[in-house]
PADOKE-948640 format. One record per residue (C-alpha): residue in one letter; residue number from 1; x, y, z. Coordinates in steps of 0.05 Angstrom, whole numbers, plus 5000, padded with zeros to 4 digits. Layout:
<recs>
REC	a	NUM	X	Y	Z
...
</recs>
This chain:
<recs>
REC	x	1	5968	5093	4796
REC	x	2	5920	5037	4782
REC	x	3	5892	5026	4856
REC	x	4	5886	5101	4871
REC	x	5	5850	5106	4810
REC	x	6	5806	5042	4827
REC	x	7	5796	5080	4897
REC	x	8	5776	5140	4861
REC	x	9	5719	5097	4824
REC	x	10	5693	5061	4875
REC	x	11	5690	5121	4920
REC	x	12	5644	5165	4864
REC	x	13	5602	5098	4855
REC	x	14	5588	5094	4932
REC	x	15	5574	5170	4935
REC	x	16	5518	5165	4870
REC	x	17	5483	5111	4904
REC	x	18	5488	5149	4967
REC	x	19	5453	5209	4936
REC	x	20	5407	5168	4895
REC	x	21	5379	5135	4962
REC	x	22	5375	5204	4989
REC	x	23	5334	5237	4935
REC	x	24	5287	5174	4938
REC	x	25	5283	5182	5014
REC	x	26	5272	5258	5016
REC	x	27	5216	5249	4956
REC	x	28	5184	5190	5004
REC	x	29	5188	5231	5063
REC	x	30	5160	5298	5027
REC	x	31	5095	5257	5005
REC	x	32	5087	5231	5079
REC	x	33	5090	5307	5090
REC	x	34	5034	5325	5053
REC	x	35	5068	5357	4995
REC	x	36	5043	5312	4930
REC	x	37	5080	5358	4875
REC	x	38	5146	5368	4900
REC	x	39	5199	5410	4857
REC	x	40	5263	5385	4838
REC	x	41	5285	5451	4893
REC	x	42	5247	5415	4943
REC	x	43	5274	5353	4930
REC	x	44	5340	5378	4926
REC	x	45	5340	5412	4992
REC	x	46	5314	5353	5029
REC	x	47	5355	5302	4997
REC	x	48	5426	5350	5014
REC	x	49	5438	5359	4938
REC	x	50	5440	5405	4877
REC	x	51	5375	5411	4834
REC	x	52	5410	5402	4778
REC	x	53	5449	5336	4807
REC	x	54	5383	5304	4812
REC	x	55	5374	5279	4744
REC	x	56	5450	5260	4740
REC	x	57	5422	5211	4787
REC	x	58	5368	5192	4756
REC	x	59	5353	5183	4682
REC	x	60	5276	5220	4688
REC	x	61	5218	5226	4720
REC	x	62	5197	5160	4709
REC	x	63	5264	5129	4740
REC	x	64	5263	5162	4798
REC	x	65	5185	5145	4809
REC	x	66	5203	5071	4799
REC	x	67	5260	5074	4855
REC	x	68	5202	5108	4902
REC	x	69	5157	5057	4882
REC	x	70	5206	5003	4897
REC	x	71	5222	5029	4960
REC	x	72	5150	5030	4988
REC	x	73	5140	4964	4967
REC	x	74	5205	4944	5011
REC	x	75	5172	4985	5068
REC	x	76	5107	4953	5057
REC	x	77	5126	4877	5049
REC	x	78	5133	4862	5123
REC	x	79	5065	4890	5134
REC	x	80	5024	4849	5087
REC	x	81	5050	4788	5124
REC	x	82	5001	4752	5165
REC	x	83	5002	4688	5204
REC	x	84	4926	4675	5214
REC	x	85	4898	4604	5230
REC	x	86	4849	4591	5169
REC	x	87	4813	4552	5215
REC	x	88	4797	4596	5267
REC	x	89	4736	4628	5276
REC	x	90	4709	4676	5225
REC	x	91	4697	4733	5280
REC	x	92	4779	4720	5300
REC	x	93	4800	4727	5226
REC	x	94	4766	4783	5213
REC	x	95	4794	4816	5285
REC	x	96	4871	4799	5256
REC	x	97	4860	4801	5202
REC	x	98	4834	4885	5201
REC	x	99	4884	4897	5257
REC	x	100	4940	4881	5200
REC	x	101	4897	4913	5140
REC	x	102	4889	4981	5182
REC	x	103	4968	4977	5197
REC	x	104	4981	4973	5125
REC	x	105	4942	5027	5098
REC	x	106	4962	5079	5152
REC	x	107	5028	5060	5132
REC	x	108	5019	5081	5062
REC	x	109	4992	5146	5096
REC	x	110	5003	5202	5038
REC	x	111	5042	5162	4984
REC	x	112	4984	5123	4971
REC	x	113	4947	5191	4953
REC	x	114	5007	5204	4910
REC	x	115	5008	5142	4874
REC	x	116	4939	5154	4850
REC	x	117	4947	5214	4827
REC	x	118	5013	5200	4791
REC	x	119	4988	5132	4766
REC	x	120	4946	5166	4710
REC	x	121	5012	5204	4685
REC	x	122	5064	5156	4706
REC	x	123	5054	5078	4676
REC	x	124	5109	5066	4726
REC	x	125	5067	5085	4789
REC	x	126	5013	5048	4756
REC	x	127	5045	4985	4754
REC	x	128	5069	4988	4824
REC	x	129	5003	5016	4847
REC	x	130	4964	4949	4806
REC	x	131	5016	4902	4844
REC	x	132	4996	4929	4917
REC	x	133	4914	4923	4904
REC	x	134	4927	4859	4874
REC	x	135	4964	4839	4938
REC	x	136	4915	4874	4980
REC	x	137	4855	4835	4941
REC	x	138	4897	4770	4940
REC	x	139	4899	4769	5011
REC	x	140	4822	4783	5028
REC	x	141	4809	4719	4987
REC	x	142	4861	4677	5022
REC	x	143	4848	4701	5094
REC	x	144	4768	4706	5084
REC	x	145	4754	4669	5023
REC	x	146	4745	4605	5063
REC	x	147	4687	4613	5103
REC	x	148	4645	4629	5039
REC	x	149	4659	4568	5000
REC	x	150	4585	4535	5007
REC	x	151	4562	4599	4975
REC	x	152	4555	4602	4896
REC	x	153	4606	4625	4852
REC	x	154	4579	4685	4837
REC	x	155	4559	4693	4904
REC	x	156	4629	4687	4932
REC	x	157	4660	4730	4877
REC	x	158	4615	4782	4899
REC	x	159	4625	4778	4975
REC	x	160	4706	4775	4970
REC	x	161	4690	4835	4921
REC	x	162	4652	4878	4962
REC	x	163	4702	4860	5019
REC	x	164	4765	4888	4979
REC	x	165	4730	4950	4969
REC	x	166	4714	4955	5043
REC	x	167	4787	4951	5066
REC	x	168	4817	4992	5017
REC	x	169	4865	5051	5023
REC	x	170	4805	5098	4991
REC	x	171	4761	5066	5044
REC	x	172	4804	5072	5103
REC	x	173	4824	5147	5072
REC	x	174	4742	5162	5069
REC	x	175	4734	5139	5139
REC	x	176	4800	5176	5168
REC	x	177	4804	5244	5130
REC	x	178	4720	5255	5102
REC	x	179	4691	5225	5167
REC	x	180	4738	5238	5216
REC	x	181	4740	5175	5250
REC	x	182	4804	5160	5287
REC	x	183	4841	5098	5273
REC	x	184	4807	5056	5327
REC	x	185	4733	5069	5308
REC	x	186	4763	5063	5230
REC	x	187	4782	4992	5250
REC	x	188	4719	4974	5283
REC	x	189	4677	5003	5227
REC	x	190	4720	4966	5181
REC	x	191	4711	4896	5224
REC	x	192	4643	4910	5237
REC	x	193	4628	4921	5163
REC	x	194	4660	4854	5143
REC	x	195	4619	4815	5191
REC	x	196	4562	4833	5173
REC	x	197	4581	4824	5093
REC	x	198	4608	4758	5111
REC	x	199	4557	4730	5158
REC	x	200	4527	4657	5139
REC	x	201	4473	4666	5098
REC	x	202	4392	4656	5136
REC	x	203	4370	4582	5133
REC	x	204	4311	4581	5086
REC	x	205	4245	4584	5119
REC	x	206	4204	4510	5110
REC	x	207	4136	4531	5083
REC	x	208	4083	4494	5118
REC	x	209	4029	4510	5083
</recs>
């Protein structure tokens, strides 16, 4: 009886995870949907399961926000990859460099929303939500920090800044949803924004007097 009963195991262990990827999927797929607050119904229904199976799945809230977390982080990694020459021209970084940015934060589309709002609840969402800005931020300084390093300290700090702020999700949401601006005018805002943030500084003006 041993291997039927080892069958019998293994087959309920590959049917929880199956459910437990399907409740994180149809929770994922409900936020890109527009619906921030969905019930444990509405969950339920998407996902193919009971209501009440849910939290047989799951231990709580705040388990099955950290498996949603960790699954838009998986769907976001690829996208936060860029191969940019550091050396190229400051106009060409910014181009690629906004071309990837954009792509990223329409891909976090309505889950970013949802992670704000949950992050003040849920110190589960607010860890994974800290992670992405400080990747987000992390990569402004790498793929822009370099043409500002003859400017101060404080200067630069400033600049790179100012720059995170301008290629944020609350940005690019403010320029999408409040302004209306489709994603090709929100990119060239965007790139347009940081060029003129970023351009070198006026020579001085010799006085002659």
């Amino acid at each position: 009886m041993a291997p039927a009963e080892s069958s019998d195991g293994d087959g309920r262990t590959a049917r929880r995870a199956r459910n437990r990827e399907a409740v994180v999927t149809a929770l994922l797929d409900l936020y890109r949907d527009g619906v921030l607050m969905p019930s444990a119904d509405q969950i339920a229904a998407r996902a193919g399961v009971s209501a009440r199976s849910i939290f047989r799945y799951f231990a709580d809230v705040d388990d099955l926000a950290s498996e949603a977390v960790a699954r838009q982080q998986e769907h976001l990694a690829p996208l936060l990859v860029l191969d940019l020459d550091p050396d190229a021209p400051l106009d060409d970084r910014i181009a690629a460099f906004v071309s990837a940015r954009v792509r990223v934060l329409s891909g976090m589309g309505e889950v970013g929303r949802v992670a704000r709002i949950r992050s003040v609840q849920q110190p589960v969402v607010a860890r994974g939500l800290a992670h992405i800005r400080r990747a987000l931020r992390d990569q402004v300084s790498v793929v822009l920090g370099p043409g500002l390093a003859d400017r101060p300290d404080a200067e630069r700090a400033a600049l790179l800044a100012a720059a995170d702020v301008l290629c944020s999700w609350e940005a690019h949401d403010l320029m999408r949803h409040d302004q209306g601006l489709g994603p090709d005018a929100t990119e060239a805002a965007m790139g347009l924004a940081l060029r003129r943030l970023l351009a070198p500084a006026p020579a001085p003006v010799e006085d002659r007097r």
